[in-house]
VOPAGU-2260 file (C-alpha; in pm, 1 decimal, decimal comma):
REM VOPAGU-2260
SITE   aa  ch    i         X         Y         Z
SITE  UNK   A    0    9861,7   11373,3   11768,9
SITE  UNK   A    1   10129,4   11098,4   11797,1
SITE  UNK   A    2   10528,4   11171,5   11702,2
SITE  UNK   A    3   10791,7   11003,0   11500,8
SITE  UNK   A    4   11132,9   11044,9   11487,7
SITE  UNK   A    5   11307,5   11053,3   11155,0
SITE  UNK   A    6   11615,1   10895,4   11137,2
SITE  UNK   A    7   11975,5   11069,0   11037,1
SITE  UNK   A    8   11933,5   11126,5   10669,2
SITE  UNK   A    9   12158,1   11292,8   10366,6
SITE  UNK   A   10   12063,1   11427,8   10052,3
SITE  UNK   A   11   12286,0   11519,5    9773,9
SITE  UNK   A   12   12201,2   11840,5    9610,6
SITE  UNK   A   13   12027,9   11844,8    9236,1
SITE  UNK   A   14   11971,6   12119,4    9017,4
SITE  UNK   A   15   11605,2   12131,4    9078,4
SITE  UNK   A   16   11732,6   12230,3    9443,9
SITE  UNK   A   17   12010,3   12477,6    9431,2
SITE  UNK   A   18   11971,4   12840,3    9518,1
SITE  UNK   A   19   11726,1   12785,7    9812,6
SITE  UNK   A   20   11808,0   12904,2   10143,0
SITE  UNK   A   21   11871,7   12593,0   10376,2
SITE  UNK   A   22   11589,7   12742,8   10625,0
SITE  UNK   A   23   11388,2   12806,1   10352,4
SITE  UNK   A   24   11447,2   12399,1   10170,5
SITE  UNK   A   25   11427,1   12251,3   10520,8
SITE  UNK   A   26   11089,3   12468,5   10648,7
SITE  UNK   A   27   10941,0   12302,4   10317,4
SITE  UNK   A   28   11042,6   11915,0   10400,2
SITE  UNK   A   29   10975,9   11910,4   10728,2
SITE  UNK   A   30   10594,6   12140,2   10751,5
SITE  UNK   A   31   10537,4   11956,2   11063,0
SITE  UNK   A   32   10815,1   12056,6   11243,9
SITE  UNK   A   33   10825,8   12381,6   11413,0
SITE  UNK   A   34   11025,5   12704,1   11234,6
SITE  UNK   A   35   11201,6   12748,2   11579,8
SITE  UNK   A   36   11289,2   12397,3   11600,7
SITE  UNK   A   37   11432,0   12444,0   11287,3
SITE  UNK   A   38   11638,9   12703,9   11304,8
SITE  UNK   A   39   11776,7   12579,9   11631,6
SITE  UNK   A   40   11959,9   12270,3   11473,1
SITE  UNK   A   41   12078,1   12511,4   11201,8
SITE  UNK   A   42   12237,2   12756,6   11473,7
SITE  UNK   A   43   12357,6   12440,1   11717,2
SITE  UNK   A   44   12532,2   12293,8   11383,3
SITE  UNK   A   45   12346,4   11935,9   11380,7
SITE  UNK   A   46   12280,0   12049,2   11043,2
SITE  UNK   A   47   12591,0   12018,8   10821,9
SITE  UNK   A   48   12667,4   12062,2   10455,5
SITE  UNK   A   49   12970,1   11891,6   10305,5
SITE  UNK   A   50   13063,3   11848,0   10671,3
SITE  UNK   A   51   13036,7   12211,9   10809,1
SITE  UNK   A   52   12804,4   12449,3   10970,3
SITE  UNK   A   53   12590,8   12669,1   10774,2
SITE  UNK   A   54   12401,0   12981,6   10841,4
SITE  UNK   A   55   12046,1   12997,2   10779,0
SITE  UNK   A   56   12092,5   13199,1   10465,0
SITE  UNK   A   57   12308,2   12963,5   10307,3
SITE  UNK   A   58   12201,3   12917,8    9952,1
SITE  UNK   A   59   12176,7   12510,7    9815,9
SITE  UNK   A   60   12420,0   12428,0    9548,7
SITE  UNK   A   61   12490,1   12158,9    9266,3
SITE  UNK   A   62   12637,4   11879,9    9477,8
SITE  UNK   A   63   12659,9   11986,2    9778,5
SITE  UNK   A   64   12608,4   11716,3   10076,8
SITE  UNK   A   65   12353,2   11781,5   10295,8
SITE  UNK   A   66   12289,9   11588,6   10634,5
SITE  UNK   A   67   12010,1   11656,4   10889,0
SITE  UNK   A   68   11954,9   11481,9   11250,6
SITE  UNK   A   69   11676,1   11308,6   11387,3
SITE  UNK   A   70   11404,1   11511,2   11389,4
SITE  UNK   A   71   11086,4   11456,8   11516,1
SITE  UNK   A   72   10795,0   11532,7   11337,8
SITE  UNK   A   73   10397,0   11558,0   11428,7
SITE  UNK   A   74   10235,2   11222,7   11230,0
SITE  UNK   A   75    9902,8   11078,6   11216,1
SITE  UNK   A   76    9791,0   10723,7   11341,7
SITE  UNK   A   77    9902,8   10471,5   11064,2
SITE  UNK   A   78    9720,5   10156,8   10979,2
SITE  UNK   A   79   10011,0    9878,4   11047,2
SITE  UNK   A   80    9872,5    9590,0   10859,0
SITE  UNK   A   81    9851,9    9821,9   10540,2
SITE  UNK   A   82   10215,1    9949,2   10587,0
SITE  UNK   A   83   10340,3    9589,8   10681,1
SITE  UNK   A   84   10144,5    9469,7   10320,8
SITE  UNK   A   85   10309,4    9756,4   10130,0
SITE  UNK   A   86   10641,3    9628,1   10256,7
SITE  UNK   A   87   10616,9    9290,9   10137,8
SITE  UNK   A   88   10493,5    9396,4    9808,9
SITE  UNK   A   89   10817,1    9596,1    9785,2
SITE  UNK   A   90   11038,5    9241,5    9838,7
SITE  UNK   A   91   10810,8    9088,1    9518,9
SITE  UNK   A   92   10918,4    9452,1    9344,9
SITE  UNK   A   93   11287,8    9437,7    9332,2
SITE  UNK   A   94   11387,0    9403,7    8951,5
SITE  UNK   A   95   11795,5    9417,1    8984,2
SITE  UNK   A   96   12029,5    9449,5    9363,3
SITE  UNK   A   97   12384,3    9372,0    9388,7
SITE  UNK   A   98   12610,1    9527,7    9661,0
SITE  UNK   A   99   12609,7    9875,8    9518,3
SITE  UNK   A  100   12234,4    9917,3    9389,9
SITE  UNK   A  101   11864,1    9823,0    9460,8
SITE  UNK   A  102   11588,2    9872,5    9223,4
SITE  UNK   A  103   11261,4    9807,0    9188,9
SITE  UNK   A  104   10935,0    9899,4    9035,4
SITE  UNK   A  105   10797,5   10128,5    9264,3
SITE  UNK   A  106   10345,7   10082,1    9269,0
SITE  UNK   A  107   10132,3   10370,4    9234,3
SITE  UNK   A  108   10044,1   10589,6    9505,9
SITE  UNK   A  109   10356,8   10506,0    9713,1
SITE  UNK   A  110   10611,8   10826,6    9833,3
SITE  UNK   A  111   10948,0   10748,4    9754,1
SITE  UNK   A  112   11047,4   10892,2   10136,9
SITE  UNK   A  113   10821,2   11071,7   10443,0
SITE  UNK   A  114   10813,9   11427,7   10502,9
SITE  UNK   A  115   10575,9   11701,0   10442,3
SITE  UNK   A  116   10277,9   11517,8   10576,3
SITE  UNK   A  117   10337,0   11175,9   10444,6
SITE  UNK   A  118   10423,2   10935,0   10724,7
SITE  UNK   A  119   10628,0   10647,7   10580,0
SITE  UNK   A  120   10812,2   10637,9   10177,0
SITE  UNK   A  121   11030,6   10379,0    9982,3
SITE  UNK   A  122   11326,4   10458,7   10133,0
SITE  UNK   A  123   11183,3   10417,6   10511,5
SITE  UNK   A  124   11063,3   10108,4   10417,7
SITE  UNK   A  125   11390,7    9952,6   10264,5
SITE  UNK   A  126   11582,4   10104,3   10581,5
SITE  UNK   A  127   11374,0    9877,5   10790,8
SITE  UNK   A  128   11358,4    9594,0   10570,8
SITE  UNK   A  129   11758,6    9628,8   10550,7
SITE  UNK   A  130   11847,6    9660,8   10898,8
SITE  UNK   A  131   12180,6    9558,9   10873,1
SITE  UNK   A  132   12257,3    9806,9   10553,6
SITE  UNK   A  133   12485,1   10060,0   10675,4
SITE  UNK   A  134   12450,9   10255,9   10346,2
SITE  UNK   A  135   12103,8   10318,4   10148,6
SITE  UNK   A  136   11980,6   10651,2    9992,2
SITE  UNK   A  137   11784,7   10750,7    9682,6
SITE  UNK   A  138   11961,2   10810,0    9371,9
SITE  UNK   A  139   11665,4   10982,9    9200,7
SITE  UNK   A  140   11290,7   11058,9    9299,0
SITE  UNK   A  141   10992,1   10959,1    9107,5
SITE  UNK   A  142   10629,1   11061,9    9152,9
SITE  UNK   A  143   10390,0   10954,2    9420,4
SITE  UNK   A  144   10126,2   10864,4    9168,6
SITE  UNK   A  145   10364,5   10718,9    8888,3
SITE  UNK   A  146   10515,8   10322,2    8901,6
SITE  UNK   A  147   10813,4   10194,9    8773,2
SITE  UNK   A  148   11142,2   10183,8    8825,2
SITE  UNK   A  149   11342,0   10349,7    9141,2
SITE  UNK   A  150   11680,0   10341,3    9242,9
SITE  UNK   A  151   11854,7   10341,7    9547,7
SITE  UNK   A  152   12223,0   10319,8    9603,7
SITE  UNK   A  153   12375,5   10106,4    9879,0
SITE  UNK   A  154   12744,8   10253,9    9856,7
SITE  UNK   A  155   12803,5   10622,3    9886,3
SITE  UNK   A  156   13024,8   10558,3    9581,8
SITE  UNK   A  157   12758,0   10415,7    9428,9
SITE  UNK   A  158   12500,7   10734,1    9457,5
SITE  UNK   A  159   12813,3   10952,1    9369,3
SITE  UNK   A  160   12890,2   10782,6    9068,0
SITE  UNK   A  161   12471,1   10759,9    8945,9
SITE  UNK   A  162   12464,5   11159,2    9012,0
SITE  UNK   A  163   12725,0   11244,0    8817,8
SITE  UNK   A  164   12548,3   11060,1    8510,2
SITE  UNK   A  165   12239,3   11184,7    8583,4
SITE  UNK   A  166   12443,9   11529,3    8543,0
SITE  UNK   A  167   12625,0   11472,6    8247,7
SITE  UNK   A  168   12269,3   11317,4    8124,4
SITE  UNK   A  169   12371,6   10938,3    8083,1
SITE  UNK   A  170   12130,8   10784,0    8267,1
SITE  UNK   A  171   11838,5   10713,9    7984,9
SITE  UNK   A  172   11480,2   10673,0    8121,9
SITE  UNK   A  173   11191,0   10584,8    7907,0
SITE  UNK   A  174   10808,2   10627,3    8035,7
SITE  UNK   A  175   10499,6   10526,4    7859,4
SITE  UNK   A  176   10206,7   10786,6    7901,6
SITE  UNK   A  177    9832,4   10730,4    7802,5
SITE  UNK   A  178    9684,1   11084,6    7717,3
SITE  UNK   A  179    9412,5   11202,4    7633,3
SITE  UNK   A  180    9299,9   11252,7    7273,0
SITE  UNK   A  181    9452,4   11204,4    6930,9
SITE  UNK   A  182    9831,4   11266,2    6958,5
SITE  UNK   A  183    9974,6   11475,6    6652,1
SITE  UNK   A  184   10217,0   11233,0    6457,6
SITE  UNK   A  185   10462,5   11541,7    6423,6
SITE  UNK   A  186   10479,5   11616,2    6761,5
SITE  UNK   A  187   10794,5   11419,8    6853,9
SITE  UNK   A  188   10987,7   11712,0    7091,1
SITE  UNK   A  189   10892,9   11937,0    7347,5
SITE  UNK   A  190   11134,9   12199,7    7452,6
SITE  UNK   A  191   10994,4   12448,3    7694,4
SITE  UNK   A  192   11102,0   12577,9    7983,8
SITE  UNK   A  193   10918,4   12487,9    8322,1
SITE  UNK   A  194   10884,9   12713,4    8653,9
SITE  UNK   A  195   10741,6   12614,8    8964,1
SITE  UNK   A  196   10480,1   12807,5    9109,2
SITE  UNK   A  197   10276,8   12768,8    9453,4
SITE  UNK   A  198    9906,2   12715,3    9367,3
SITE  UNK   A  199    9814,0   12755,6    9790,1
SITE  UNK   A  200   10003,7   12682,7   10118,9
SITE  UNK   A  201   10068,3   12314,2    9998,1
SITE  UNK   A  202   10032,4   12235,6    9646,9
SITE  UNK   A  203   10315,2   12360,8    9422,2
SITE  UNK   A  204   10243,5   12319,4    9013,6
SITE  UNK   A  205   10515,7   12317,0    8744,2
SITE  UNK   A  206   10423,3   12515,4    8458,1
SITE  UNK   A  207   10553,8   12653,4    8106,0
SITE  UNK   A  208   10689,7   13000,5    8098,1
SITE  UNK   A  209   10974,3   13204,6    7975,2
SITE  UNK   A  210   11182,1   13240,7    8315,5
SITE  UNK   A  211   11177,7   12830,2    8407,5
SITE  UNK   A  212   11456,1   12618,0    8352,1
SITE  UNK   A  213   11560,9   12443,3    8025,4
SITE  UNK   A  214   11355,2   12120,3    8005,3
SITE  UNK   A  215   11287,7   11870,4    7687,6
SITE  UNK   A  216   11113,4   11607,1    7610,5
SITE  UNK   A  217   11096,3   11369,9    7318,7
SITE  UNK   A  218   10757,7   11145,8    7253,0
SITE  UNK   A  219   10663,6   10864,7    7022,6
SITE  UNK   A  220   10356,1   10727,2    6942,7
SITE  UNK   A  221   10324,8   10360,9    7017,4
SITE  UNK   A  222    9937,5   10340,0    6962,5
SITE  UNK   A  223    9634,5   10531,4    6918,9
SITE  UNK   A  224    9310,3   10440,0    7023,5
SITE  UNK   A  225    8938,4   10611,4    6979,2
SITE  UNK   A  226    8998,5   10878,9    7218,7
SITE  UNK   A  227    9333,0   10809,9    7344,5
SITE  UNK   A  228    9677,9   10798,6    7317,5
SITE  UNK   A  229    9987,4   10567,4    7387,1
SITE  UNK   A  230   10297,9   10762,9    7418,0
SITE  UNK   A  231   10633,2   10668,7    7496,0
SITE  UNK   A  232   10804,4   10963,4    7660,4
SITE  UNK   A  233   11179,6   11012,1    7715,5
SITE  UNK   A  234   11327,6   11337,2    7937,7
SITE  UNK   A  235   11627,0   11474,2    7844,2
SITE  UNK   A  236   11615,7   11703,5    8134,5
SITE  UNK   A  237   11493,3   11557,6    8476,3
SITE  UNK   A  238   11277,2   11849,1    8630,5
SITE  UNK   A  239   10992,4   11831,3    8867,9
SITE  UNK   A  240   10697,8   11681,0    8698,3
SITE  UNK   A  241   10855,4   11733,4    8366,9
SITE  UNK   A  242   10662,5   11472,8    8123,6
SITE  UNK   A  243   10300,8   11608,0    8315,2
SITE  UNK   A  244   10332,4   11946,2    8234,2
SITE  UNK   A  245   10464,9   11912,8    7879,7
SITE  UNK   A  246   10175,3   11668,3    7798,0
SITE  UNK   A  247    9924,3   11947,5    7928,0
SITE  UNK   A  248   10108,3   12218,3    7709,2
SITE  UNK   A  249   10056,5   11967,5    7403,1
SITE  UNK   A  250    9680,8   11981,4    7511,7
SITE  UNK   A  251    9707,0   11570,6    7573,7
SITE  UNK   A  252    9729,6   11556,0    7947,0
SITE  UNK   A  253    9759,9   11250,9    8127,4
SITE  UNK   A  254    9468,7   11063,2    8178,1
SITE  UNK   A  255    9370,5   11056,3    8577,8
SITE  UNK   A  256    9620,4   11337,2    8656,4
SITE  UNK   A  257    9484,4   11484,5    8917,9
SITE  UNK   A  258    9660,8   11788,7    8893,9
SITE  UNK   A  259    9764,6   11857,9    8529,2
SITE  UNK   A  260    9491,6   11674,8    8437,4
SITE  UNK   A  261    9137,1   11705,8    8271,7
SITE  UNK   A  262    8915,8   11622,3    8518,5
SITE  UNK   A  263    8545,2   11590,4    8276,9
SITE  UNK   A  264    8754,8   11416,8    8012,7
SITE  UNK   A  265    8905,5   11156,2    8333,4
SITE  UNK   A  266    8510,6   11135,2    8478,4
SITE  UNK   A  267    8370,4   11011,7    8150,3
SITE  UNK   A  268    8640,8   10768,2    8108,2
SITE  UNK   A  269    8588,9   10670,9    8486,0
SITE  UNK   A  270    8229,6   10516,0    8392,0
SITE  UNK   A  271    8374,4   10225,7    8194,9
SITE  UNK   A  272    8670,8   10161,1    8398,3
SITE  UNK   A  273    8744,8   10108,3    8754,0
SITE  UNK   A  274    9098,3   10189,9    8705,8
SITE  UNK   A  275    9149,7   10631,7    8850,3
SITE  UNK   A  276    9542,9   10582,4    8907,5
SITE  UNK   A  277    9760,5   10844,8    8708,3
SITE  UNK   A  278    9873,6   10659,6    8379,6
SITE  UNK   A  279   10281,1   10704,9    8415,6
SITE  UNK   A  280   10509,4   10469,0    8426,2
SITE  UNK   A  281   10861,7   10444,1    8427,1
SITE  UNK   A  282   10925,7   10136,8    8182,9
SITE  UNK   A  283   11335,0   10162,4    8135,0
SITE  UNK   A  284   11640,8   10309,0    8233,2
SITE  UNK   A  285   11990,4   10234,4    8117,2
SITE  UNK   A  286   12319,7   10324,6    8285,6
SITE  UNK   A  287   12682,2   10227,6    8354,1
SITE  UNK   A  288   12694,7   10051,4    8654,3
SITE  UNK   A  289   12948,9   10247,2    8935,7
SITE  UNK   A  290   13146,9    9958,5    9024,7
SITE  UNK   A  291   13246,1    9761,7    8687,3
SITE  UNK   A  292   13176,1   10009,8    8456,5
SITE  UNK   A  293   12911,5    9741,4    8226,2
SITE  UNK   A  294   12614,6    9911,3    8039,8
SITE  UNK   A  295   12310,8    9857,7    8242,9
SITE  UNK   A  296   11927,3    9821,7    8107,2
SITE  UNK   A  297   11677,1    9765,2    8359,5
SITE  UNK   A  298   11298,7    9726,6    8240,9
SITE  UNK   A  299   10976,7    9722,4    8466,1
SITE  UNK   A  300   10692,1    9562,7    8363,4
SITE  UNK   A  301   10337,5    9710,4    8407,6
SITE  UNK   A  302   10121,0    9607,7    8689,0
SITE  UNK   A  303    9805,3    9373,6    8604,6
SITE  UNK   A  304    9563,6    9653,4    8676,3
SITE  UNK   A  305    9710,0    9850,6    8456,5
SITE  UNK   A  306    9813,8    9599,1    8182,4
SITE  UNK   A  307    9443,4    9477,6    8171,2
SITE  UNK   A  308    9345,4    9845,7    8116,2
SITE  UNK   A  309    9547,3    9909,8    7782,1
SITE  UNK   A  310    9406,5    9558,9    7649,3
SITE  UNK   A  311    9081,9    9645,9    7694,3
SITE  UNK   A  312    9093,0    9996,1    7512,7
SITE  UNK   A  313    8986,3   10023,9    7199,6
């Protein structure tokens, strides 16, 4: 088993975060790494929230700053040439970068960072495309399986500035969603609350119950087909896997959603069409921009693949 060493990183505490224990939050990012390695660079102070030491049983909270070390983590081999490929791909992906943000549309089946098993994300990549960047962190995360657009800040300012909209709920996004079956034409807002709950010792799935956190989401119909439908989707709230598991309440899921999906509904559809990638994408966002305070609308186009696919449905 080779080793990598992950470089100095800081995260900026969301609501979908707070009230963990920071042993608890880092023992979940970093599964590779041992528990007493762990708890060491808690108790030596490499690991530092808004600039001081913590105890393990420090609880997360909205906005705090949170910088780990190096660490090194168990990886397996990677394949360079595919890595190398998925790097200049990013390059061709960047929709909008000044000297505060970067974004691009993000393919499918890309992380957005490493951790938890996965070797190399966006943000890796950018860090070593960007060598001389002295600044670049993500302002938001987006699925592994969903496209479209991503955002990372290159000023600390910057990222500030982006998380307090994304608080105050400024920051618009807009999706488009195929699902499966007939979409009601009523059905234009979901407000239920989601929980996340462990399915095993890796998988966690976000569901609908009464003790989850406040989380909408408004839907319009922008075609139907025989069996399907075209949704746009916008979140007011920004949880964990928010869009998925409202979709699967509404008894549409997502085609090729592997895990709020319907997986005889996906393997009939499968026959006729190559394409097995989940069906997400994040088409739009619009913001202020940090620096000059100008109304921002970024849009991402959908990849060929996937463009071809909706033409072809009838």
């Amino acid at each position: 088993m080779k080793h990598k060493i992950l470089p100095i990183s800081i995260i900026y505490i969301n609501e979908d975060m707070i009230n963990q224990r920071i042993d608890n939050f880092l023992k979940k990012k970093f599964k590779n790494v041992p528990k007493s390695m762990i708890y060491r660079i808690i108790r030596t102070g490499k690991i530092r929230i808004n600039k001081k030491r913590i105890k393990p049983d420090y609880k997360l909270k909205n906005g705090d700053q949170l910088k780990i070390p190096p660490i090194k983590i168990k990886c397996r081999k990677n394949n360079n040439i595919s890595i190398q490929n998925s790097e200049k791909k990013l390059l061709n992906n960047i929709l909008y970068e000044d000297n505060y943000l970067l974004i691009i549309n993000k393919p499918s089946g890309i992380a957005v960072h490493g951790g938890s098993g996965i070797n190399h994300g966006i943000i890796e990549s950018f860090r070593k495309l960007r060598p001389l960047e002295k600044y670049l962190e993500l302002v938001h995360r987006i699925d592994k399986e969903t496209s479209g657009i991503l955002m990372l800040a290159k000023k600390r300012m910057a990222l500030i500035s982006l998380h307090e909209q994304i608080r105050d709920r400024k920051i618009k996004k807009e999706y488009i969603a195929l699902v499966h079956g007939l979409w009601p034409e009523n059905l234009k807002k979901i407000s239920q609350p989601l929980l996340k709950k462990k399915l095993n010792n890796t998988q966690k799935k976000v569901l609908v119950h009464a003790s989850g956190k406040f989380s909408e989401t408004h839907f319009r119909i922008k075609k139907k087909y025989s069996l399907t439908t075209l949704l746009t989707a916008i979140p007011i709230t920004g949880r964990t896997h928010q869009i998925r598991a409202h979709t699967l309440y509404a008894g549409h899921p997502i085609l090729f959603d592997k895990r709020y999906g319907n997986h005889n509904l996906d393997l009939k559809i499968k026959h006729k069409n190559k394409l097995s990638r989940l069906l997400l994408h994040a088409n739009s966002i619009n913001f202020i921009h940090p620096k000059n305070g100008k109304n921002i609308n970024i849009k991402a186009p959908l990849d060929l693949n996937l463009e071809k696919y909706l033409n072809a449905l009838v």
